[in-house]
N, C-alpha and C positions, 0 to 999 in steps of 0.2 A: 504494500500500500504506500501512495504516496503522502510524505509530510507535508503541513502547510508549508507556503513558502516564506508566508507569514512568519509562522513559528519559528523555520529555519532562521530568518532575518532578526526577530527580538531576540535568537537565543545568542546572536553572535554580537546584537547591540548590547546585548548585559555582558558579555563579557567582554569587552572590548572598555565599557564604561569602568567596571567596577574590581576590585580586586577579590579573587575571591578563593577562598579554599583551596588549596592541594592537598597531594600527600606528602608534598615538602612541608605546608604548614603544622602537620599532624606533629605533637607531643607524645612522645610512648613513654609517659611515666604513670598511667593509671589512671589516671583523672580524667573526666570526662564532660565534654559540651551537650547539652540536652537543649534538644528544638522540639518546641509544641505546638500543637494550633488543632484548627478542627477542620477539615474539609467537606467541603459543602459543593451542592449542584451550583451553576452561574448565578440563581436566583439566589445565593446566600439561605436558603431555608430550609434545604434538604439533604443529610447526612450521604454520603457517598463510604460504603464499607469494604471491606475487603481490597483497598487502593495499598501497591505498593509503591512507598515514599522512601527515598535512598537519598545520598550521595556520591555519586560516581568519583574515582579518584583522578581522572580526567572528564571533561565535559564533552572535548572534542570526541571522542569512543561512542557518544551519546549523539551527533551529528553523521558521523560514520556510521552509524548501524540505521539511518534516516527517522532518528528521533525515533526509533522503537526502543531503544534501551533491552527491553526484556518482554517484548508483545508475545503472548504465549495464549493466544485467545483460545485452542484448542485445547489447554490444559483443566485440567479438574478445578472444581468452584474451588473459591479461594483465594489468598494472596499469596504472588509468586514471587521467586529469588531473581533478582534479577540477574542478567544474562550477561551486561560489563562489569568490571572489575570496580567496585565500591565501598567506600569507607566506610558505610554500616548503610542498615535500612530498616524498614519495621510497616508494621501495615496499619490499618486503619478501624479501627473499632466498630461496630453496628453504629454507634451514634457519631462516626466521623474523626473522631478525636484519635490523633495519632502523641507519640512523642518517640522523636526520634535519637538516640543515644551514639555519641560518636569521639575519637580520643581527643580531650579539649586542645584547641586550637586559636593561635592567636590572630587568626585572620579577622578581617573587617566585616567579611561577609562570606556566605557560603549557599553556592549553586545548589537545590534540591529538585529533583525530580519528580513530579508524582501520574503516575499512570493507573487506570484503572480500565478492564478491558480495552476498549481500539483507543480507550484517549487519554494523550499523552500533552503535557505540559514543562514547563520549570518556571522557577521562580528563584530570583536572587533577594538572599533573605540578610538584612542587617542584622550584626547578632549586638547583644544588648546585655551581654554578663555570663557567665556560667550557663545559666538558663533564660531561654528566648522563648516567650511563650508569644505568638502571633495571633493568635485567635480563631476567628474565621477565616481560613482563606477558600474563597470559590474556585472553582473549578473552571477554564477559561474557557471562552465560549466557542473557540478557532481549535477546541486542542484536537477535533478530530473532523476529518473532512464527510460529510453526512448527507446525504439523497433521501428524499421523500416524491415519494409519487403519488399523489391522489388519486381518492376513491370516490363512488358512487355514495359509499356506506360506511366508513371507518374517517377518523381524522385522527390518526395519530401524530402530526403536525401540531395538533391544538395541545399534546402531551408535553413535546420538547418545549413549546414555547411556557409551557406551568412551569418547568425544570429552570429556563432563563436562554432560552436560545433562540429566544423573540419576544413579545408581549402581548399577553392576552386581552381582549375587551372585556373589561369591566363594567361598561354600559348597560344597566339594567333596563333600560329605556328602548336601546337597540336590540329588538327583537330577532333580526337575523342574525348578529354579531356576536351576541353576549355570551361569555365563555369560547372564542373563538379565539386563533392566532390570526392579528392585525397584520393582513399581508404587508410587505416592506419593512418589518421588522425583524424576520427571522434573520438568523446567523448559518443556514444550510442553506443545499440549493434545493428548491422545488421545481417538481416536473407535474404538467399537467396531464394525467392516465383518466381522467377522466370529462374534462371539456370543462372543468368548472375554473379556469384560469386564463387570465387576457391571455396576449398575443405577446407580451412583455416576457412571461416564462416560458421557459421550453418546455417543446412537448414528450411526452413517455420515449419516444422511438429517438431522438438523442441523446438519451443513456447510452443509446444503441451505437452510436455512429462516434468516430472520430473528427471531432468538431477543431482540439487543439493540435490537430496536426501530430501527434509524438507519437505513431503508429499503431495506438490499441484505443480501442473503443472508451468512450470520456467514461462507461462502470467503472473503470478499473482506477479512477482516482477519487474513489470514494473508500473509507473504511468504516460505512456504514451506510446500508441502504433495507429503507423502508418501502413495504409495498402496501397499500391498505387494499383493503377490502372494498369490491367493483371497482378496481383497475383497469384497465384497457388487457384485455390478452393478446392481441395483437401490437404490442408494442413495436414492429420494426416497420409499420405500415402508414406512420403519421400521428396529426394530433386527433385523439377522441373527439366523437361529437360530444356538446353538450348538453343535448338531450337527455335525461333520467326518463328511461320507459317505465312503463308497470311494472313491479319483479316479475312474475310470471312471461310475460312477452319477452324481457331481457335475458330470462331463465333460458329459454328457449333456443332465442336468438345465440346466446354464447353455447350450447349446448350442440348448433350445428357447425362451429367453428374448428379448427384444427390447429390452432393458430402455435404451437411451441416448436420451433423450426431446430434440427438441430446444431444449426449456427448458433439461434439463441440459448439454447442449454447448456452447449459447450462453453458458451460466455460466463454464463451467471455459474456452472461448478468451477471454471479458471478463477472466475472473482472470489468464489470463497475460499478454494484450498489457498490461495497465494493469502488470504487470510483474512478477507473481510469477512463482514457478519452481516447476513441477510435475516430480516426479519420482518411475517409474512401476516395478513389476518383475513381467516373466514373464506371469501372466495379468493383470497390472490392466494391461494394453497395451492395450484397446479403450477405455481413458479420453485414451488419446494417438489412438489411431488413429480413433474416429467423430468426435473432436472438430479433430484437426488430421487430414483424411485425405490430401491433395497433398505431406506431409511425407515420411514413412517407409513405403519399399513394403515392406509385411507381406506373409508367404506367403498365399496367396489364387488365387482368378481373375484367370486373367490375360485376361479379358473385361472386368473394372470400372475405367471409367474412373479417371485417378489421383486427377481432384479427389473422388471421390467414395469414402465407406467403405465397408471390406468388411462380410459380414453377422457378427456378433459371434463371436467366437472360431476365426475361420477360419485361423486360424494355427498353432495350437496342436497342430503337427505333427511337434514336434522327439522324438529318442530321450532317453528316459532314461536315468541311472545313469552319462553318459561322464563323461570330464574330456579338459580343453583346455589347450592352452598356448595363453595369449591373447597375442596378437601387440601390442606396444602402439605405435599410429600419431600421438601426441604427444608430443614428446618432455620436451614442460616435467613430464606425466605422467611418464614413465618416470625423468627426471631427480630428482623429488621423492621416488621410489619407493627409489632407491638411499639416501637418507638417512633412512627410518624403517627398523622393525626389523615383524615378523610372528610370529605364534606367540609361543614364550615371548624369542626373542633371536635368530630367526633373520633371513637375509636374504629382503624380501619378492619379489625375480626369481630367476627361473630362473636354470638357467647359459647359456640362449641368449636372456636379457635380456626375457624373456615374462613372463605372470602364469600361475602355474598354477589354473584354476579347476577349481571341482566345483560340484556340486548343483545340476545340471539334472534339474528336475522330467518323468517322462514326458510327453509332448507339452506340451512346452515352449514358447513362440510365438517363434516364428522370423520375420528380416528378410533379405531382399534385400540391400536398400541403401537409397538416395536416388530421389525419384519424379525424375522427369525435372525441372529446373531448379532444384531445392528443393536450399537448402543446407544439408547435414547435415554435423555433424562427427565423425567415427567415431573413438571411444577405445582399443579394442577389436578384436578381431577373431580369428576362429579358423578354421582348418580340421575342419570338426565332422565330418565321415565319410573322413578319408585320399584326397579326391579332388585333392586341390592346388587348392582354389578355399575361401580364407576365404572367410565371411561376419559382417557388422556381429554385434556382441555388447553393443558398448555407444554407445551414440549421445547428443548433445544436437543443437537447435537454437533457433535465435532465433522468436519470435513479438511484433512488436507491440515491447512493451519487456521484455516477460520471455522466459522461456526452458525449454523442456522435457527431462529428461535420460530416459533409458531403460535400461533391461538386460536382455538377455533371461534371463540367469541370475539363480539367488537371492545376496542380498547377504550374506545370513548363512549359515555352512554348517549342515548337516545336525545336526554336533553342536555345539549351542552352548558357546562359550568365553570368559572376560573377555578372551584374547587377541586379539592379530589374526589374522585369514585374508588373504590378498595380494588377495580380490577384495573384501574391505571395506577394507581401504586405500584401492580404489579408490571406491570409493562418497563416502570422507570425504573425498577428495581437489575431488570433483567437486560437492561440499555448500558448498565455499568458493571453487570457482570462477569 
């Protein structure tokens, strides 16, 4: 994945300004410099866990590896060791709060790193005594280069920008706006997959094409791309109309379509094993499913081999209108979930420790589980018709060096909010995973 160029350029303005940390400055007589603080989403509000914070013993090792440091998106939930040579490092607590531990040093100031899945930052920190305790520091809004493409039915765009990587309307008054991301404020690039975007944004199918000239399709300079739910399936073909038909008629209509070419599959598995993370909801699941089919058994024939996909939206056979208490089968999940808040101030679990979800679109696409051998890690999970047999609701897995997340539910509810809903906590939770 490519780093900002952004990023690249302030990492080498701070050092260039500032003096900062080596291994020549280190002390090896026992004694030691402690940096604290708490890291939080751009919005300053929301703990970010499992983030691992270091100091590299060079910085330049940290430019050289294109500002991955230690990206290990593939690796088991967690915080990882990084991957350069570093004076010490330490990860990030469920509530944010790190303190980092390293041999005291009499520099002025000292370069930290902090990455948490695809997003990667630093920060030149003034140190201020033995112990530097910094506060909050946010998480920058550039640290990770990010695609959203619009849907019919899903606005996971409206997620990032609660997070701080746009602004949401506050406007009670504005009835089509309210709880919306205020176009022109985001910090990603949006693609229009479904018609609902001027002619100022691009459209789905230049994801697809090489626009900057550098010989591979503009996917590939993202380390993180979002598809909502009723996206364009023909993405290599132009901009969507924007038209919203009936579901039923659009059911259909995408239903006699063919549209996953294997130019486009061979793209989206290159984009993720090189390492990005694709993540998919409700109907944009045949972008997971043609492209990775041995992964997640979707509802289907149960005649089609597993390495092989099913024919496009054969899934898409869940009830509308229920709600579920989502069973949650992580606990570092469910342990994170007790320390944000939902709604205006509420608690985001139930009282038997579930998520309550809604907005299951009619024929929803539905999962089984896991194909035979394929390791899937289920988030999720509900009894969707009172039969006493959950099934997966929210899934990721590893590919290669990246990684695919899924939901069969929408991530945004029905009526948009600047608040949170318990099943977009989860989503944000599983965005810095």
């Amino acid at each position: 994945m490519k780093p900002s160029t952004y990023r690249i350029f302030t990492l080498l303005f701070c050092i260039a300004l500032f003096y900062s940390c080596s291994k020549d400055d280190i002390q090896d007589d026992g004694e030691m410099t402690i940096i604290k603080g708490v890291l939080m989403s751009p919005n300053g509000e929301t703990p970010i866990p499992n983030a691992t914070i270091f100091v590299p013993e060079d910085v330049s090792d940290y430019i050289d590896t294109n500002g991955s440091g230690m990206k290990t998106t593939n690796n088991d939930s967690g915080c990882q060791t990084p991957q350069i040579p570093y004076i010490g490092y330490t990860c990030s607590k469920f509530d944010g709060r790190f303190e980092l531990q390293i041999p005291k040093t009499d520099a002025y100031s000292i370069m930290v790193i902090f990455q948490s899945g695809a997003f990667s930052f630093t920060q030149e920190l003034l140190l201020t005594g033995e112990t530097s305790d910094f506060g909050v520091i946010p998480l920058e809004s550039n640290s990770a280069n990010i695609a959203v493409v619009t849907g019919h039915y899903d606005r996971m765009q409206d997620i990032l920008g609660k997070l701080g990587f746009g602004t949401i309307n506050t406007d009670e008054d504005d009835y089509w706006g309210y709880g919306q991301l205020v176009l022109g404020t985001e910090t990603f690039d949006l693609f229009d997959g479904d018609g609902s975007l001027d002619n100022s944004y691009p459209a789905i199918n230049e994801l697809f094409e090489d626009n900057d000239g550098d010989g591979q399709i503009d996917l590939h300079n993202y380390d993180i791309v979002f598809i909502n739910c009723g996206a364009s399936e023909t993405p290599l073909t132009g901009r969507p109309s924007g038209i919203v038909p009936e579901h039923n008629d659009f059911h259909r209509h995408r239903m006699n379509n063919a549209p996953f070419s294997q130019e486009l599959t061979d793209e989206l598995q290159a984009f993720v094993e090189a390492g990005g993370v694709l993540y998919c909801t409700d109907w944009a699941y045949d972008y997971v499913e043609q492209t990775f089919p041995s992964k997640i058994d979707f509802y289907g024939s149960d005649d089609t081999p597993a390495d092989q996909p099913e024919d496009p939206n054969a899934a898409e056979f869940g009830e509308g209108g229920i709600e579920v208490q989502g069973e949650i089968l992580e606990n570092s999940l469910g342990t994170w979930l007790t320390g944000v808040t939902c709604n205006e101030s509420e608690e985001c679990l139930d009282d038997e420790g579930g998520v309550h979800i809604t907005s299951f679109l009619s024929s929803w696409a539905m999962m089984n589980g896991a194909h035979p051998n394929a390791d899937i890690q289920t988030w999720i999970e509900g009894d969707i018709d009172g039969s006493g047999f959950p099934i997966p609701l929210t899934v990721s897995f590893n590919a290669g060096a990246g990684k695919v997340i899924y939901s069969s539910y929408h991530n945004v509810h029905n009526n948009p909010s600047p608040y949170w809903k318990p099943q977009e906590r989860v989503l944000q939770y599983l965005v810095f995973e």
